[in-house]
N, C-alpha and C positions, 0 to 999 in steps of 0.2 A: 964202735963197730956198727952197732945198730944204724945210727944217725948217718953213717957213710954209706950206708945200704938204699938208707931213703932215699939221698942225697940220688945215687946212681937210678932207682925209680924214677926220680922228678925229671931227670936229665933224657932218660930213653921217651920218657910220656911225650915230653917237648917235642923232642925229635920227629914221632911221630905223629903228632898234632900237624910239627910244620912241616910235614912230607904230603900229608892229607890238604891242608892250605895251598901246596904248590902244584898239586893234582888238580884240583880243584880251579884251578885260577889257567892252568893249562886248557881245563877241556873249553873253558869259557872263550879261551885266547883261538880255539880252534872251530868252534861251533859257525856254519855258514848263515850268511845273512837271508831272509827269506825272499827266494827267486823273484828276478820283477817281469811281470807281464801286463801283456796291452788290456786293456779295459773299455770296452763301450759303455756310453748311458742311455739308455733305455729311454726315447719318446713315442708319444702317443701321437697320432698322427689320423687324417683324411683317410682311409686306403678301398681304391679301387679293386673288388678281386677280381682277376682275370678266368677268365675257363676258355677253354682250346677246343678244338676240333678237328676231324679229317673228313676234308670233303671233294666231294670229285667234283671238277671242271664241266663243263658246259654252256654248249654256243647258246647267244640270245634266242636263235633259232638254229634249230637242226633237223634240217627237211629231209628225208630220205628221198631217195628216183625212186621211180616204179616203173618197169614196163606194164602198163596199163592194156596191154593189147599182146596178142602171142606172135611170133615169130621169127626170123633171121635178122641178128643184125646187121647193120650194111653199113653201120659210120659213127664214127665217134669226133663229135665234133670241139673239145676242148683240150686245156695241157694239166694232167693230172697236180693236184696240188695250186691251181692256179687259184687266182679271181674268176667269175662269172657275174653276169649280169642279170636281173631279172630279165626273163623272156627270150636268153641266150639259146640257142639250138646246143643242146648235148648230144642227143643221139638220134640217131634214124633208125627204120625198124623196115624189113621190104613192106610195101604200101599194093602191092599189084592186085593181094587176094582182097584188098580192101577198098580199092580204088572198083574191083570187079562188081564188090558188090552193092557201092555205092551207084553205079549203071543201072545193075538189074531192079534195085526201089525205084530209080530213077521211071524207067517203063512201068513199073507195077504203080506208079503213079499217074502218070501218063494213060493206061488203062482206064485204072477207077475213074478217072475224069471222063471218061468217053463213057463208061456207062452210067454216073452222074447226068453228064448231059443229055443221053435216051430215057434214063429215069424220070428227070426232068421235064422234056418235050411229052413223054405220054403221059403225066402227070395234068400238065397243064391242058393236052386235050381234052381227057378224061373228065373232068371238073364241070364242065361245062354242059356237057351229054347226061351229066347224072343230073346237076340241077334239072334239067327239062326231062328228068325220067326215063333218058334215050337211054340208058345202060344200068346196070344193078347198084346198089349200095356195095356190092360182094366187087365187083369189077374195080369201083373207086377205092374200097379199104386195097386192093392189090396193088396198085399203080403207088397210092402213097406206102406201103410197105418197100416196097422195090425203089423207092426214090431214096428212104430213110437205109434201107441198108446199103445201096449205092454212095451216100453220104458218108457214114459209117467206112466205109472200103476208103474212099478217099482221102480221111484220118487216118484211115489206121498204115497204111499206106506213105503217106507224110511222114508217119511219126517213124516207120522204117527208116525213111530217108534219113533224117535225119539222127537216126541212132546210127547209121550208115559210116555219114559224116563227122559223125564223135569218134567213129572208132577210126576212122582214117587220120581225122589231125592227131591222135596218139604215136602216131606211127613215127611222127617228129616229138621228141619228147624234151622238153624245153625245162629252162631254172625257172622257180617258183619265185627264190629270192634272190636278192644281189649276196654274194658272201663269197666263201672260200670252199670248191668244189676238192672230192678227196680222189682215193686210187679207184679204177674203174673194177668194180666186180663182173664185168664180160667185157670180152675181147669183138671183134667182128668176125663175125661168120657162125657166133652162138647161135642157138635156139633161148630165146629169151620167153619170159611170160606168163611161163607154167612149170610150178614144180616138179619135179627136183631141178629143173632149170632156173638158174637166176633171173627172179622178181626183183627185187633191190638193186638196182643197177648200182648207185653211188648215194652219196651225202652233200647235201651244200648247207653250209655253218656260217651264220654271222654271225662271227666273233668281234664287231665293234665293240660290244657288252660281253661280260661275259656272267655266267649265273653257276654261284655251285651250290650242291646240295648235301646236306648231311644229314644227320640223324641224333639226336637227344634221350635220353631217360627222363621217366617222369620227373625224377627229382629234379634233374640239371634244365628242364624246362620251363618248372614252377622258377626256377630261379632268374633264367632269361628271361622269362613272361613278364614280373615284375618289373625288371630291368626297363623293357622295351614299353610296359605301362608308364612309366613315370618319365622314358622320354616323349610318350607322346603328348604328357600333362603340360613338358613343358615347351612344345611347338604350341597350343593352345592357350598358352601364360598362365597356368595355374601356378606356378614355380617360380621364383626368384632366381631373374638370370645370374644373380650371384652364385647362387647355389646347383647352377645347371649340371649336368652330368656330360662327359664326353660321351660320343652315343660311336666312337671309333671303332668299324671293323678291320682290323688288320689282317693279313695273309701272307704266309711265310711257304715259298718256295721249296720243291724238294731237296733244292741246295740248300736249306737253311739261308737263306737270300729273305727280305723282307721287301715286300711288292712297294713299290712308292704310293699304286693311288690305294685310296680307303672306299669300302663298300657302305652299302647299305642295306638294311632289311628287307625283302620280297613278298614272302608271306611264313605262318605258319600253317602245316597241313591243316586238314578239320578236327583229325581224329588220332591218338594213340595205339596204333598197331596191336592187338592184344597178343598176338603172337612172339614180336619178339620185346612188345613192354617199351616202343619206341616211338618216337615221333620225328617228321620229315621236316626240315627248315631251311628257305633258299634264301640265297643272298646275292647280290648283283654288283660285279666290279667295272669299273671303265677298262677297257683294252684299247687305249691310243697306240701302243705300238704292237698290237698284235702276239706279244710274247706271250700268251695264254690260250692253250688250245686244247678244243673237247677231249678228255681222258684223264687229262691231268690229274694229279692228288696236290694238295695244298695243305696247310693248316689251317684254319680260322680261331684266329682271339677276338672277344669280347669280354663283356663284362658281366659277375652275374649277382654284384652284390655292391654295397658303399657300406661298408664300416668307420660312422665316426670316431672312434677313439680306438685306434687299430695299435698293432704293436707288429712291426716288424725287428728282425735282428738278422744281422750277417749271417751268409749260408754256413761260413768257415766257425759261426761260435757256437751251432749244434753239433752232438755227435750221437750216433748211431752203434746202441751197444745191444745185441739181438733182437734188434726190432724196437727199443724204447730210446724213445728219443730225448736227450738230455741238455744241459748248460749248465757253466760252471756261474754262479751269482758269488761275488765279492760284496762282503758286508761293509759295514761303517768300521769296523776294526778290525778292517785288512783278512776276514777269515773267509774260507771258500765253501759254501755249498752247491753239493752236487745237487741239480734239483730237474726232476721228470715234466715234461712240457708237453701241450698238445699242440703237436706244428701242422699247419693249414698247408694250402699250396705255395710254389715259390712263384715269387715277383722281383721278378731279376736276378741280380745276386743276395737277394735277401727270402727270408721262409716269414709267411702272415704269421704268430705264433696266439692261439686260439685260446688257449689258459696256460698258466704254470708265472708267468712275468707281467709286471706290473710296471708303469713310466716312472722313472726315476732311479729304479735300479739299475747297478753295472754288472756285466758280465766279461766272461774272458772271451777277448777276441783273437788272440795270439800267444801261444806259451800253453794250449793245452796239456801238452805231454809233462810241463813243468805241477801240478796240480793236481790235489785230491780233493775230495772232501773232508773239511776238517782243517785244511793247511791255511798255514797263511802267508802273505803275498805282499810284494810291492806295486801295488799298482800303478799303472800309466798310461793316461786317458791318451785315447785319437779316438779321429774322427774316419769309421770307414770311407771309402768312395761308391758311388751311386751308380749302376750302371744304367747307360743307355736304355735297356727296355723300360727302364723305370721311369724313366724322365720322357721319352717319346710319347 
């Protein structure tokens, strides 16, 4: 009895062993394989950092009109928005009270010459009567006083006339330079010349060139500075044209449009603004067809640094989890660290990434959502693609 007791022990133990076995061998049968996702490998690379700008448009030159002289005006001699020519007639101004008074210097010159010339003749009497004693020392200092301020009147006289005649060629008010004249700010039959009346008649813009201007931080200046030092080291060959730097200003429209031609450096101001902690910097593009016109806003890229052993990564393998920015790093045995990065500016579709990543490591390019820290993964390398700003 004992011994059939055991017997039925041995037999349940069994049972249960191989229920535990077939449990056991189920969950294995059921367990998912670990997710496969994309992988990058991390190179170290040249990299150019870009920095941007917004800057406003302006013509090579941009002349203001002036009525120069007060009055009506009486003509407008161009077609708003057109071309002009240096020395073009724009506007007329009436000339009558001007022409009037170029008349009246006229006589008041005409005068002084006529009492010059009685100055004169008694002068040269007088002269000779004094030598021989025949009249006073007092007589002769009179005669040449009266000649010298007769002289005097005849200058001063002249020099009417001629302020006469400045102010009458005003009266036609003509283009300074050849360019693109704008909308008229007086119509004909204004009072032009004197405030609150319209002074500024119009604008003439040569826009063959065109110059924009923006504005930098200290910081972002010391960066450009250097920049723009080591392009001029290597116009004077201190540098190895192998090693030269692109020295490309590019300029991206308010369409997001990228301008075809490339500028060049103008100047930098003297001095850093204390007030708003900035600095003024122009730059000058070719405008062969004209599609650039004073007011504009543009962007401006250059460059404000070379990082030899730089580390870029795809935009798509950072992510943004309240403000700290991360990547997923795939190890040598397939496990995933999540790891904190410090990401620089972006350069195309890829971000500079400043610490946190080293060349030769892989990251997750695709399958984030698949991924923790801690997990592990089937990796499977590609190759991103490269966009256009990168390569231009």
């Amino acid at each position: 009895m004992h011994g059939t007791n055991l017997f039925k022990i041995g037999c349940l133990l069994g049972m249960v062993a191989l229920l535990i076995g077939c449990g056991k061998k189920a969950e294995q049968a059921q367990a998912p394989p670990p997710p496969e996702v994309s992988v990058v490998t991390i190179e170290a690379q040249e990299v150019l950092v870009p920095i941007e700008f917004v800057g406003e448009i302006l013509g090579a030159q941009d002349i203001a009109i002036r009525a120069r002289v007060e009055g009506f005006l009486e003509g407008i001699h161009f077609e708003e928005g057109g071309d002009v020519e240096a020395g073009q007639l724009l506007y007329t101004i009436e000339s009558q009270p001007y022409e009037a008074d170029v008349a009246a210097f006229m006589s008041r010159v005409a005068e002084a010459k006529t009492m010059l010339a009685k100055a004169t003749s008694d002068l040269n009497r007088i002269r000779p009567l004094a030598k021989a004693k025949a009249v006073s020392e007092s007589d002769l200092d009179s005669a040449v006083a009266e000649y010298e301020a007769a002289e005097a009147s005849v200058q001063a006289a002249e020099a009417n006339l001629r302020a006469s005649k400045i102010n009458l060629s005003y009266t036609r008010v003509k283009a300074p330079i050849t360019g693109i004249i704008g909308k008229t700010h007086a119509k004909v039959g204004d009072f032009v010349g004197r405030s609150p009346n319209p002074v500024i008649l119009n604008t003439v813009s040569n826009i063959e060139t065109v110059r924009v201007q923006f504005y930098l931080t200290e910081n972002q200046f010391l960066q450009v500075a250097r920049y723009i030092q080591e392009l001029e080291k290597e116009k004077q060959g201190e540098v190895d044209p192998q090693k030269a730097k692109p020295s490309t200003l590019k300029m991206y429209l308010s369409d997001g449009s990228l301008y075809p031609e490339t500028g060049t450096f103008d100047f930098i101001d003297r001095g850093i603004d204390p007030t708003t902690g900035s600095i003024l910097i122009q730059v000058s593009f070719p405008n062969p067809e004209e599609l650039l016109r004073p007011g504009q806003f543009a962007r401006i890229t250059t460059y404000s640094e070379t990082i030899e052993s730089g580390i870029l990564v795809p935009q798509r393998c950072v992510s943004d989890l309240q403000g700290i920015q991360r990547v997923f790093v795939v190890g040598n045995d397939n496990k995933v660290e999540e790891r904190r990065i410090d990401r620089g500016p972006q350069i195309g579709n890829r971000f500079l990434i400043r610490e946190g990543l080293k060349a030769g490591e892989r990251i997750v390019f695709e399958g984030l959502q698949k991924v923790a820290d801690g997990s592990v993964v089937t990796p499977k390398a590609v190759t991103p693609p490269t966009s256009e700003t990168e390569t231009s």
